[in-house]
C-alpha positions as CSV (number, residue, x, y, z in Angstrom):
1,X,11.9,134.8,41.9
2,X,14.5,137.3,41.1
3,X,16.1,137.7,44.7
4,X,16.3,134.1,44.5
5,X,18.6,133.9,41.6
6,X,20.7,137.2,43.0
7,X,21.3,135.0,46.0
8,X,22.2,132.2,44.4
9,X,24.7,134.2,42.1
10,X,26.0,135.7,45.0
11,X,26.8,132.4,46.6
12,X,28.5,130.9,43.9
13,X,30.9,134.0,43.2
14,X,32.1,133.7,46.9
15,X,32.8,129.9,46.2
16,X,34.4,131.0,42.7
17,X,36.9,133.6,44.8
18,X,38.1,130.7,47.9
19,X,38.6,128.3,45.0
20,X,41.8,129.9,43.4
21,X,43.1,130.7,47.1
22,X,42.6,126.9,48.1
23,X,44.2,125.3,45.7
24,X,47.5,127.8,45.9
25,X,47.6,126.3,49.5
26,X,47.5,122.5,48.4
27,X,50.1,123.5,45.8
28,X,52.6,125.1,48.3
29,X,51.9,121.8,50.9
30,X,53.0,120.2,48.1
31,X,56.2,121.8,47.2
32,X,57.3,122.2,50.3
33,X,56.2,118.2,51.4
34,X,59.1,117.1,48.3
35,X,61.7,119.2,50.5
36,X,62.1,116.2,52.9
37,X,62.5,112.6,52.2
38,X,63.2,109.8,54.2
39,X,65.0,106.5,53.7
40,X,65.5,103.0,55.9
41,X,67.0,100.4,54.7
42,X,65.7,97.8,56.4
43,X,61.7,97.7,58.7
44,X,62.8,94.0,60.2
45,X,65.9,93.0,62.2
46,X,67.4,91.1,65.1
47,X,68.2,92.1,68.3
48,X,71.4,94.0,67.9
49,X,71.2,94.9,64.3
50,X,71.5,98.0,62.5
51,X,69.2,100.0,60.8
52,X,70.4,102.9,58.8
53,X,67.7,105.9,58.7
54,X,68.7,108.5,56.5
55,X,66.7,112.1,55.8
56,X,67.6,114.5,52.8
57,X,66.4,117.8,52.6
58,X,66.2,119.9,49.2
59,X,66.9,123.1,49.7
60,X,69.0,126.5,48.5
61,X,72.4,126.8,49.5
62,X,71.9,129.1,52.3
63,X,69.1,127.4,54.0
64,X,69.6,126.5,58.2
65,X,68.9,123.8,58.8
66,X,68.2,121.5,62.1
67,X,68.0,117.8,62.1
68,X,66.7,115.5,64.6
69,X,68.8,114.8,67.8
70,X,69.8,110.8,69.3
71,X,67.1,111.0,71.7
72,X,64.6,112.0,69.3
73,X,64.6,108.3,68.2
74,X,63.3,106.5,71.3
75,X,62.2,103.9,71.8
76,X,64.8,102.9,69.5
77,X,68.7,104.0,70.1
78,X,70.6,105.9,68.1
79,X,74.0,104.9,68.5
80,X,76.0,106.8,65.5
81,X,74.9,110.4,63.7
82,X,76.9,111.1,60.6
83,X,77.9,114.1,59.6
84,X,75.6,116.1,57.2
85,X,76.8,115.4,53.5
86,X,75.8,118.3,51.0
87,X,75.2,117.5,47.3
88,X,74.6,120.2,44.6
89,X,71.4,119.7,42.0
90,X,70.4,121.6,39.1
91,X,68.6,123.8,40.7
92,X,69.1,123.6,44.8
93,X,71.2,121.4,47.3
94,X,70.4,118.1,48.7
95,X,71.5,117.7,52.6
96,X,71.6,114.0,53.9
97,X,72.0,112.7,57.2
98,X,72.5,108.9,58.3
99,X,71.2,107.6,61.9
100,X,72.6,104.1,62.9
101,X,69.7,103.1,65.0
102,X,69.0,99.5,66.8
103,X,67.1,98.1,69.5
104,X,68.3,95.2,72.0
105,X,64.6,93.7,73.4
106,X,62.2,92.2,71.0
107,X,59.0,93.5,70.1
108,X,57.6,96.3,67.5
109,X,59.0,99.4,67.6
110,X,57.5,102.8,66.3
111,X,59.8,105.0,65.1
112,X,58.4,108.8,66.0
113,X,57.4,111.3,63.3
114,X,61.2,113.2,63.3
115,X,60.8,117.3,63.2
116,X,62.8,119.1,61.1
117,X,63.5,123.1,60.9
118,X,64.1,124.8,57.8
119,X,64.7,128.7,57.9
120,X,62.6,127.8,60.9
121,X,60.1,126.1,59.5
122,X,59.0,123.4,60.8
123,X,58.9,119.8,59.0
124,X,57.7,116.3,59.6
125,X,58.6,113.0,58.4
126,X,55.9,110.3,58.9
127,X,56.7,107.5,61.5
128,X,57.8,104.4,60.9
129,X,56.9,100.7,62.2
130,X,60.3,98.0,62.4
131,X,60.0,95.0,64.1
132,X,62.8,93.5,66.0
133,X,62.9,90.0,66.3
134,X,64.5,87.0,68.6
135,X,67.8,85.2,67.2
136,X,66.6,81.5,66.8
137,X,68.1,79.2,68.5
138,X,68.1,75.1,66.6
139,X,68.5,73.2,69.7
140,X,68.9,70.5,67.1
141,X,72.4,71.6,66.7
142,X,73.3,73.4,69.9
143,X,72.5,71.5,72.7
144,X,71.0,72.7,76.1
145,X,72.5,71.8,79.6
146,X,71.6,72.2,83.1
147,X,72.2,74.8,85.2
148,X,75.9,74.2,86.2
149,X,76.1,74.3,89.9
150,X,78.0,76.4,92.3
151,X,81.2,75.9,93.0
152,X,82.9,77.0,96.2
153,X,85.5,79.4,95.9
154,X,87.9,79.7,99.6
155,X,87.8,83.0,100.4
156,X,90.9,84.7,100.6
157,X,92.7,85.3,103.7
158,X,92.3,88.5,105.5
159,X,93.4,89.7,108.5
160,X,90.9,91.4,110.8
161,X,90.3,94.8,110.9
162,X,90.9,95.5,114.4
163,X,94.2,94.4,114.5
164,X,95.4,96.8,112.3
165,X,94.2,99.3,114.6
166,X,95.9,97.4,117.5
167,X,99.2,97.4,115.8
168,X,99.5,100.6,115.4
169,X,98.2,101.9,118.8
170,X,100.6,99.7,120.3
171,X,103.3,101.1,117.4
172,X,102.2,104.6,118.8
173,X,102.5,103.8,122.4
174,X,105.9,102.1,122.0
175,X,107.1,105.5,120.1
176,X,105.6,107.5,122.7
177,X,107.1,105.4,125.4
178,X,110.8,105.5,123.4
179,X,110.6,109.1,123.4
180,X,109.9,109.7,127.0
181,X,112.7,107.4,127.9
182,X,115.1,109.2,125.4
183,X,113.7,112.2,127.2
184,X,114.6,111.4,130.8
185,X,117.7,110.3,129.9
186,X,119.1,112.4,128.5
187,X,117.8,115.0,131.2
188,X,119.6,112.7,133.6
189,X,122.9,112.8,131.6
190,X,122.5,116.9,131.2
191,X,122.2,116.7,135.4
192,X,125.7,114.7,135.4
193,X,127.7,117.3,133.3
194,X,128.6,119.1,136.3
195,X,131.9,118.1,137.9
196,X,131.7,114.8,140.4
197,X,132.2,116.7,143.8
198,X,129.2,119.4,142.5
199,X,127.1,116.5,141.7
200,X,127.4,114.3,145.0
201,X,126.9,118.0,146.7
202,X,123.6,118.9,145.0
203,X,122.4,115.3,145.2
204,X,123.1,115.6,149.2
205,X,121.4,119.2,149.1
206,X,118.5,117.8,147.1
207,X,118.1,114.3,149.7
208,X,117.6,117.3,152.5
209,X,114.7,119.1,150.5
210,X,113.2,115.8,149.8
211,X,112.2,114.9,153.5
212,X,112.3,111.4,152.7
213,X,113.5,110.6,156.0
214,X,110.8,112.2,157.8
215,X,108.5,110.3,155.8
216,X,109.8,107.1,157.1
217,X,111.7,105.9,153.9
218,X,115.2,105.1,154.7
219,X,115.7,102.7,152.2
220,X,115.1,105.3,150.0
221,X,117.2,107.7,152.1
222,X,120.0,105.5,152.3
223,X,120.1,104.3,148.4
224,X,120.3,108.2,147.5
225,X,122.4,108.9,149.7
226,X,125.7,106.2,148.8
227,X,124.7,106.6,145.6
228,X,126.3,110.2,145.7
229,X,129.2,108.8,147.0
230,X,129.4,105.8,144.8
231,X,129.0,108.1,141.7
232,X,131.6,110.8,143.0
233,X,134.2,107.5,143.5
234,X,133.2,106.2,140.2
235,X,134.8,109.3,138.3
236,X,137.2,110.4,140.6
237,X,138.7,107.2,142.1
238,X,137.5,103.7,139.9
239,X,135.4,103.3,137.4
240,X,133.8,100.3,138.9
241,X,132.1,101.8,142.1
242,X,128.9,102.2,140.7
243,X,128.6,98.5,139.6
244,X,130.6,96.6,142.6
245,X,129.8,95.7,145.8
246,X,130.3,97.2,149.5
247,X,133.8,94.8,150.1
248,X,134.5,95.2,146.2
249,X,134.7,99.3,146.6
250,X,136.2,99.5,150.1
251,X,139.0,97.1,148.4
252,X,139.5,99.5,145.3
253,X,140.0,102.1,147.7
254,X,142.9,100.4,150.0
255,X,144.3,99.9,146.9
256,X,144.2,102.9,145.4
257,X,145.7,104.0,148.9
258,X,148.4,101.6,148.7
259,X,149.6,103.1,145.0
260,X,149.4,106.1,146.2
261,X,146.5,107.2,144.0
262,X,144.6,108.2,147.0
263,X,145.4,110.3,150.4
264,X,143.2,109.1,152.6
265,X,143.1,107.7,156.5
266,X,142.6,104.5,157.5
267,X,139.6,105.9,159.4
268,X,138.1,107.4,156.6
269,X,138.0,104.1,154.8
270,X,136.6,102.6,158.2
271,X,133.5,105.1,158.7
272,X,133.0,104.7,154.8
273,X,132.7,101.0,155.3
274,X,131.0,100.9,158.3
275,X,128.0,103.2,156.9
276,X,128.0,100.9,152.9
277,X,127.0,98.3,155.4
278,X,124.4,100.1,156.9
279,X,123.2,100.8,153.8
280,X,123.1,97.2,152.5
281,X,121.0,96.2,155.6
282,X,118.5,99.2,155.1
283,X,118.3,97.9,151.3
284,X,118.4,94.3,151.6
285,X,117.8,93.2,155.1
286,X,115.0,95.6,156.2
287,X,116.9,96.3,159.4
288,X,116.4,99.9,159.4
289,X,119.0,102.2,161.8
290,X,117.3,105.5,163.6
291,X,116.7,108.8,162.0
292,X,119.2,110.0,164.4
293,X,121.9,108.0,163.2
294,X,121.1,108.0,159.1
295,X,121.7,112.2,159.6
296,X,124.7,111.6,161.4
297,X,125.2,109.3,158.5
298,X,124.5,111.7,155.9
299,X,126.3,114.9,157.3
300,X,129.5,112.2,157.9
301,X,129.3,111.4,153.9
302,X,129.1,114.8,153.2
303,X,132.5,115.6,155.2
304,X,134.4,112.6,153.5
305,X,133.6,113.7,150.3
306,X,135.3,117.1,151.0
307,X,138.4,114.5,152.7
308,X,138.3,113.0,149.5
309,X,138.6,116.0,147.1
310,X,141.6,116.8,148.8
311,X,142.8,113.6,148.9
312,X,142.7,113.1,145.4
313,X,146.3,114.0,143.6
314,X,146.4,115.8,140.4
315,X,146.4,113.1,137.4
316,X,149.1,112.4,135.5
317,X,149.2,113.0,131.9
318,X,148.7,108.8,131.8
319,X,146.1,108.8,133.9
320,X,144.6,111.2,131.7
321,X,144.9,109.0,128.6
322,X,143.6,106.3,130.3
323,X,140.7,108.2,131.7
324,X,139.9,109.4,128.0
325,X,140.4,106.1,126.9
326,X,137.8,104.7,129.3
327,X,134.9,107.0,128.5
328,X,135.8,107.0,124.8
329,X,134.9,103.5,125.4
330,X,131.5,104.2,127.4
331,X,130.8,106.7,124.6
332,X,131.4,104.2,122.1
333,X,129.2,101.9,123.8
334,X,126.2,104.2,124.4
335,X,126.5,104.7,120.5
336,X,126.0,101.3,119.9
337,X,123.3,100.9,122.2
338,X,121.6,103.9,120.6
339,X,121.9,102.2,117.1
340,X,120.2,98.8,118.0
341,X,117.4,100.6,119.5
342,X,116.9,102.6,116.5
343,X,117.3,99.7,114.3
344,X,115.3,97.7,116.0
345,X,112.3,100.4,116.4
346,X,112.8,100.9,112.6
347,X,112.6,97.2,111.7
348,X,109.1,97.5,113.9
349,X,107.9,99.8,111.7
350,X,108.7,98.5,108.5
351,X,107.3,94.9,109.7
352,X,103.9,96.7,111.1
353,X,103.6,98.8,107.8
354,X,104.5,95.7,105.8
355,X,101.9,93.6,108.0
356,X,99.3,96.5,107.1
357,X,100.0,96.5,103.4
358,X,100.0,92.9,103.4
359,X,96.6,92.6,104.7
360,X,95.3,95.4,102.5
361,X,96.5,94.0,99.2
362,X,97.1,90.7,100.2
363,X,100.1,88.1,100.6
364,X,100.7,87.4,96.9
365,X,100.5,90.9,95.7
366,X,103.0,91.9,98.2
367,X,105.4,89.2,97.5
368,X,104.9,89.9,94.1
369,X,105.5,93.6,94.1
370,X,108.6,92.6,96.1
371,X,110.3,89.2,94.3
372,X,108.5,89.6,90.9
373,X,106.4,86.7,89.3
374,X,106.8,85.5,85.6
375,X,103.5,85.4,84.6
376,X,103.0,89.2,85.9
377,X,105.9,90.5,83.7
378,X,103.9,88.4,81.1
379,X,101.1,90.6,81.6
380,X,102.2,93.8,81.6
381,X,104.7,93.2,79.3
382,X,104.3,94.8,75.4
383,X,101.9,92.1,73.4
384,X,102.1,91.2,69.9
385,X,99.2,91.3,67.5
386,X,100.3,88.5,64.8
387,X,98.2,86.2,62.0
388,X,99.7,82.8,62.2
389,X,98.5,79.3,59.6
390,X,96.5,78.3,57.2
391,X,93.5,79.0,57.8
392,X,94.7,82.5,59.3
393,X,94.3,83.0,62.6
394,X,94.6,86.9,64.4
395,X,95.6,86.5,67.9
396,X,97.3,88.8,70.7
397,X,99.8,87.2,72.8
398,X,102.4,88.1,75.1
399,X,105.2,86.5,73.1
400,X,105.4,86.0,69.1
401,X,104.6,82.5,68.6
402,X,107.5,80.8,66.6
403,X,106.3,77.9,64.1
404,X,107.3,74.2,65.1
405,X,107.4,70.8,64.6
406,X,103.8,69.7,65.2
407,X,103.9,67.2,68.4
408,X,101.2,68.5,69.9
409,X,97.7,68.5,68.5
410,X,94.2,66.7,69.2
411,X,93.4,64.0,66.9
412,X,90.3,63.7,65.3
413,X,89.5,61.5,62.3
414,X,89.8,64.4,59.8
415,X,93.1,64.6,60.5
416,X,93.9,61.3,59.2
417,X,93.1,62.2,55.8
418,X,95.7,62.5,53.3
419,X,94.8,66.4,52.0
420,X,95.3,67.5,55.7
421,X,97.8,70.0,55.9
422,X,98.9,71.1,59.7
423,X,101.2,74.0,60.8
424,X,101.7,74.8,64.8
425,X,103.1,77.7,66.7
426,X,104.0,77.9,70.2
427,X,106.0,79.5,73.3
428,X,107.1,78.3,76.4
429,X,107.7,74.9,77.7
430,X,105.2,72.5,78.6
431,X,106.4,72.8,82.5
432,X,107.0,76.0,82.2
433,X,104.6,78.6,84.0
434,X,102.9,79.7,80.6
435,X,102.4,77.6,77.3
436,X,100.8,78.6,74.5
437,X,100.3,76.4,71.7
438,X,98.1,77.3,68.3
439,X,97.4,74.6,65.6
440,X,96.1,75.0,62.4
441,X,94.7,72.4,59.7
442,X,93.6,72.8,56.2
443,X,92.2,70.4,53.7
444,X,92.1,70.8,50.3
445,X,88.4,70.5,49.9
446,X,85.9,71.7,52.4
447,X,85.6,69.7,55.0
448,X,83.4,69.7,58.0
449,X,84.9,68.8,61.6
450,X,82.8,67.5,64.8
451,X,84.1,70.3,67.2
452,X,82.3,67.2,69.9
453,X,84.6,64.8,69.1
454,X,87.9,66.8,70.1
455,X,86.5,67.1,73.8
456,X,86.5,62.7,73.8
457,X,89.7,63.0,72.6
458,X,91.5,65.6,75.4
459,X,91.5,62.9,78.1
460,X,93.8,61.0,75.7
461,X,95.6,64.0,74.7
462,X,96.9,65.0,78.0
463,X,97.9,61.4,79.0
464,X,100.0,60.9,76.1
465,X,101.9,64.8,77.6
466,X,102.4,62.6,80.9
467,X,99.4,64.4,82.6
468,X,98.0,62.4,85.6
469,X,94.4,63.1,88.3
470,X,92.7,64.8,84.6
471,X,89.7,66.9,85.1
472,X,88.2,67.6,81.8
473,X,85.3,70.1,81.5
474,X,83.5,71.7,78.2
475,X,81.4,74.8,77.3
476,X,80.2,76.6,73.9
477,X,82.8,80.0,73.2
478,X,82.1,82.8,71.1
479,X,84.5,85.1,70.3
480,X,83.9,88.7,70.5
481,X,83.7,88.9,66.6
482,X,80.7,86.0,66.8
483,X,83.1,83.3,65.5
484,X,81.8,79.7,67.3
485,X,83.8,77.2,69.0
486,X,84.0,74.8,72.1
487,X,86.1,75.2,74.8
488,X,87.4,72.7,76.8
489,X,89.4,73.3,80.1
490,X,90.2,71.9,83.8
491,X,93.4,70.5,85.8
492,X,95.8,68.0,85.4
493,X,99.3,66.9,87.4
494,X,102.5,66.9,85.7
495,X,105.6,64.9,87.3
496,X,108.6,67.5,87.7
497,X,111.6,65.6,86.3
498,X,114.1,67.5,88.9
499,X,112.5,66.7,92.3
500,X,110.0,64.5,91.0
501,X,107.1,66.1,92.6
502,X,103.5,67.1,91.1
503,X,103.0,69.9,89.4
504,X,99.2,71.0,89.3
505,X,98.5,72.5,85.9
506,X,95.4,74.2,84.8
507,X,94.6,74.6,80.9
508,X,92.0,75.4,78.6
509,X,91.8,74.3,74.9
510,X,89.7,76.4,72.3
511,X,88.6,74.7,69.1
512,X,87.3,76.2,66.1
513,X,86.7,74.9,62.6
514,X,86.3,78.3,60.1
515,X,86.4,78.6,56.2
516,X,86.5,74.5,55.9
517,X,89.8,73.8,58.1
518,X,90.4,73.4,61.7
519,X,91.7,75.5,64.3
520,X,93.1,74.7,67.6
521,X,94.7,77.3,70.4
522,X,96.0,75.5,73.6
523,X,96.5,77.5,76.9
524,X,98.6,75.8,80.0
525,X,99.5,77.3,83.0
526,X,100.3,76.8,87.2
527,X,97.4,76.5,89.1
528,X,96.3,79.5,91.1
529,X,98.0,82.0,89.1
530,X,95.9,84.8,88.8
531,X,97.8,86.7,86.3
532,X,98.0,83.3,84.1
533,X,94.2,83.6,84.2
534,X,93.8,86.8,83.3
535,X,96.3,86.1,80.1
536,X,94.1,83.2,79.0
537,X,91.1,85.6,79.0
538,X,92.9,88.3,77.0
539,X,94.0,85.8,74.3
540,X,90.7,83.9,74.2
541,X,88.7,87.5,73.3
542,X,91.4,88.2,70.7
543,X,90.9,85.9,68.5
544,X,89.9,86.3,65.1
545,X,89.3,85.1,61.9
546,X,90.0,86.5,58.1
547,X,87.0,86.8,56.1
548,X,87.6,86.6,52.3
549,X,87.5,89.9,50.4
């Protein structure tokens, strides 16, 4: 009975000595579970909407501390971490921390546990459940429509690939083929530097060494072979004897003998003739004399160019002029001809590398880049951010709109009352390549206007501007700041009052009614113009409304 009580003695003293040790633990979980708090403001939102999650730590000044990072959030995003703020208390610091979190599908969301080091101690903050929920939609005010259907778009005009490629292998080969001509020429002109009588001799020499006669070619032979003379009588004697005939050349020569230019026999003239003719029948006829007699030919040639060297008198200082005169002249003449093959080679290229750029960026870029085009300077001109009416109305345009008479504005019966103040701004002429008109109507008590009733009136609208063949079309627009309006847009003609041809305008209207009034931006523009269009989307996404502070 006694070891009985000593046990159970013993058994309570060893509960009696955890005790104190136990509850020193749940006293430091608890003062170190009030070092970290969390906050949200909000467990339930929309798709898109914010939810601001803040954590504050206590701690002394000197504490490290890490907070969560942006991915730590998921599923949910954090889009914005704000920098730590530190506030002093009476007897530590307080460090805060704001996550901008959101979620774009619908559903709940858990947001994890987030860990938190201290002096590297590790802290948690307990999830939390938000639910995101669908934006209703009243179909009682906004209406639902079909599908639209396709509509055909002509696709632009390109020119094939491989005709590029053509173009400039044939640019290539036509370089190539301009070079090698240059080439030879002017290997052929270096040949004729040497003096006339050299020339003809090494031409003879070269006729020898060809053994074109033995080959059976005595056209050829006999081509080569007055050609020496022909040239040798072209610089020494006329300067027609390469381009004239047999009786034209034999004439230049009597006559040349007759004034005494040249001192020659009558018999050298003869044999001269006799083998010209030859010649001409070997050329033209295909009556072809005997080898014999083409070498007897050739060595006879030979002998009256020497005749004809020494026949030649000394020129005079006239004849001199004259000769100087003359191949200025040729000179003058291969120059030209030299310039209007390189002009004409360079106006190749520039059309082939036009033709390429053209079908690379297109034909209206090109002639755009070139000429210029209104609405591009437009464009990429300096816009203007201005507020313009009552109710105010932020816009960017490319021009400041200047206020106006009002002439110009769809009517709806709202605007018939007698509170209905209206003030318009616009730029550019109705036939101009870009108009912008923007309308503005207040009342003095809060009126509601049917946005609907503005598209039955746009028909109207543009008939009473002289618009003819009207297309009218109409979709919901919501401006990037969530502001909601119709927009209406399509084609119309216009009459020009100068050559009293049709115009084909495009336009689109956007109508608004904010803080109790109306407002009314009007867009008109050519047809087609791409840089038009892309200023009617830039104007549309700029617009905004004041909100009342």
């Amino acid at each position: 009975m006694m070891k009985a009580k000593c046990k159970h003695t013993t058994d309570f003293a060893k509960y009696w000595f955890w005790l104190p040790t136990f509850c020193l633990f749940l006293l430091g979980q608890t003062v170190f579970g009030q070092q970290v708090k969390t906050e949200v403001d909000t467990t339930t939102i929309k798709i898109g909407e914010q939810i601001n999650y803040t954590i504050k730590v206590s701690a002394e000044a000197s504490a490290v501390i890490k907070f969560p990072e942006k991915k730590d959030f998921l599923p949910l995003e954090a889009f914005e971490v704000s920098p730590t703020d530190t506030v002093k208390n009476a007897a530590d610091y307080s460090f805060m921390r704001r996550y901008a979190l959101t979620q774009f599908d619908s559903g709940s969301y858990t947001i994890p546990r987030q860990r938190i080091l201290i002096n590297n101690q590790t802290f948690y903050a307990d999830s939390l459940q938000v639910e995101v929920r669908n934006v209703a939609v009243d179909t009682t005010k906004q209406q639902l429509f079909p599908i639209k259907p396709s509509v055909e778009v002509e696709k632009p005009f390109r020119v094939p690939t491989w005709l590029w490629y053509t173009l400039a292998a044939l640019l290539i080969l036509g370089l190539l083929t301009y070079w090698l001509l240059k080439t030879r020429k002017k290997r052929k002109e270096a040949q004729r530097q040497l003096p006339p009588y050299e020339q003809a001799k090494k031409t003879l020499e070269e006729l020898d060494k060809s053994q074109t006669l033995e080959q059976g070619e005595v056209k050829k032979y006999y081509s080569v072979l007055t050609e020496a003379i022909r040239r040798y009588l072209d610089k020494k004697v006329d300067g027609r004897a390469l381009e004239s005939t047999t009786n034209e050349l034999i004439a230049y020569l009597k006559n040349a003998k007759n004034e005494n230019k040249l001192y020659v026999k009558d018999s050298l003239i003869g044999s001269l003739t006799a083998i010209l003719n030859r010649a001409d029948l070997a050329k033209f006829a295909g009556i072809k004399p005997d080898r014999l007699t083409a070498k007897e030919d050739r060595k006879t040639i030979e002998e009256h160019l020497d005749s004809l060297q020494q026949a030649i008198p000394e020129p005079t200082e006239k004849d001199t002029e004259k000769d100087a005169a003359y191949l200025e002249e040729k000179r003058q003449k291969r120059r030209k001809k030299q310039w209007i093959i390189t002009g004409v080679s360079g106006v190749v290229i520039i059309l082939v590398a036009v033709g390429i750029f053209i079908g690379e960026k297109g034909f209206s870029y090109t002639k755009d880049l070139i000429f210029g085009h209104p609405s591009k300077e437009l464009l990429h001109g300096d816009w203007i951010t201005s507020s313009y009416g009552t109710p105010s109305v932020k816009i960017t345009t490319p021009k400041v709109l200047v206020r106006q008479e009002l002439d110009s504005i769809i009517q709806i019966p709202q605007l018939q009352q007698k509170d209905a103040k209206v003030t318009s701004f616009a730029f550019g002429p109705l036939l101009g390549d870009f108009h912008i008109q923007l309308n503005t109507v207040s009342f003095k008590n809060t009126t509601e206007v049917d946005l609907n009733k503005t598209i039955d009136k746009i028909y109207e609208f543009l008939e009473d501007k002289g618009a003819t063949n009207i297309l009218v079309k109409n979709e919901e627009f919501i401006t990037p700041e969530g502001a909601e309006g119709i927009k209406a847009f399509g084609s119309f003609s216009l009459e020009n009052p100068i050559t009293k041809g049709a115009i084909r305008k495009e336009y689109a209207i956007l109508n608004f009614s904010e803080k109790g009034g109306m407002e009314q931006i009007i867009l008109i523009y050519n047809q087609k113009d791409a840089y038009a269009e892309e200023m009617v989307g830039r104007i549309a996404n700029s617009v905004k409304f004041k909100t009342e502070d």
